[in-house]
Every structure is written in C-alpha cells, then in structure tokens.
N, C-alpha and C positions, 0 to 999 in steps of 0.2 A: 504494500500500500504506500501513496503516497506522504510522506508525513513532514509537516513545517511547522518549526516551533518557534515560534516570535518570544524575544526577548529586549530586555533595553528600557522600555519605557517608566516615565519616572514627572513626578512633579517637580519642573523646571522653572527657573526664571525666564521672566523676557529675556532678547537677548544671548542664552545661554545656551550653550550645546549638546546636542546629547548623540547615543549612536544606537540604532537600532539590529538585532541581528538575528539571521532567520537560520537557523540546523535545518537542511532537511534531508530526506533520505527516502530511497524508491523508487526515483529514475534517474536517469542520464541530466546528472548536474552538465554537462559544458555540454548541449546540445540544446538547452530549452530556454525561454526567456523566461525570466525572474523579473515581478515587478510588486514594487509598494503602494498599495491603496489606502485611505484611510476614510473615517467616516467622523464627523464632527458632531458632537452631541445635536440632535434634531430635525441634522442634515443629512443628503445621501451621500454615496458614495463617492468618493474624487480621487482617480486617479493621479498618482504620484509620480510614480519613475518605472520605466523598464531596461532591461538590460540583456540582451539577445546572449548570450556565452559565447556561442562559437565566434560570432567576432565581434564580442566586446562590442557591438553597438547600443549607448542609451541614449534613452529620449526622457524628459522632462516635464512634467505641466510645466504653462507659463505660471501659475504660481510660485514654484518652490525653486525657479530657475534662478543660478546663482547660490544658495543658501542651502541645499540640499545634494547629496554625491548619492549616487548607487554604486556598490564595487561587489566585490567576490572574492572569497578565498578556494579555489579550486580544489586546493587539498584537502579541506577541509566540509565541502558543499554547503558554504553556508554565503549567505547575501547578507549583507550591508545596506544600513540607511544612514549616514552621515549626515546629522541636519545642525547647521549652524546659523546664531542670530533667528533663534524662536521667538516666534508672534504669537499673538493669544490665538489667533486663528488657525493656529498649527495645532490648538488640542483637540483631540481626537484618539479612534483608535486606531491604531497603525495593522493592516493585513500583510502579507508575506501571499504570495499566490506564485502559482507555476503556470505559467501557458494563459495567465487568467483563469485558467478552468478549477484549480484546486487552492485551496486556501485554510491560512493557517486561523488560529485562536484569536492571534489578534494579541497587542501591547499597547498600553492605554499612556499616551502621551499629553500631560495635562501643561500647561504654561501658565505661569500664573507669580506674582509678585507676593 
C-alpha cells in the first residue's frame, strides 16, 4: 500500500520558518510527482507545490512562490516542504499526496503571534 506520513507542522510565528516532511513508502519514489496541498480552516483545498522526481521539475502556486521550496531526499523517499516568512494565511493543514491520487494524514501548520 501506499503510505505518506506528514510531519513538521507546528505553531509558528509570522514571519518564521518551519519545514515540512513526508516518509513515504509503496511505490517508485523517483518516478512519481510529489506535491503539497493544504487546506485553511473553512477553506478548500489549495494547491501548493509539485515536484515530478524523474526530472526534478517543480511548479509552484502563485501564492507560496518565493517563500516556499519542495525538495526530496531520494535515499530516503521522503518530500520536503520548506516554507519561509509565514503569513497567517499559511495556517492550514499541510497534505503530502502522490500522483495527486493518494494522500497523506495531513500536519497542521498554525501561524500565529
């Protein structure tokens, strides 16, 4: 089975950085895109970042463009969300997804002074 297990998330300051990270296990980590979605208390779902493995192509919302990284540790099959200079509108919960099609638990990323 497929399996993604979000970790990371944390009550931040504005401002402040934090790093999100996904384990996951069950298929062919460097053949599939990995992407972060999140969902903001009330709101739906918004698209974050994707990241194709085989060649390292990502793409962005214009939101989080600039202030947000996706990366990957290959050796590891685990995805990355690097988000720096949090806005209140960054709280939400963070998903981990494979292909879009499978999706993790979810880490609850709060911003807040």
């Amino acid at each position: 089975d497929v399996q993604l297990v979000e970790s990371g998330g944390a009550l931040v300051q504005p401002g402040g950085s934090q790093r999100l990270s996904c384990v996951t296990s069950g298929f062919t980590f460097s053949t599939s895109t990995m992407s972060w979605v999140r969902q903001a208390p009330g709101k739906g779902l918004e698209w974050v970042a994707s990241i194709f493995n085989y060649t390292e192509n990502i793409h962005y919302a214009d939101s989080v463009k600039g202030r947000f990284t996706i990366s990957t540790d290959s050796a590891k099959n685990t995805l990355y969300l690097h988000i720096n200079d949090l806005k209140s509108d960054d709280t939400g919960m963070y998903y981990c997804a494979h292909n879009l099609r499978n999706w993790g638990q979810g880490t609850q990323v709060t911003v807040s002074s």
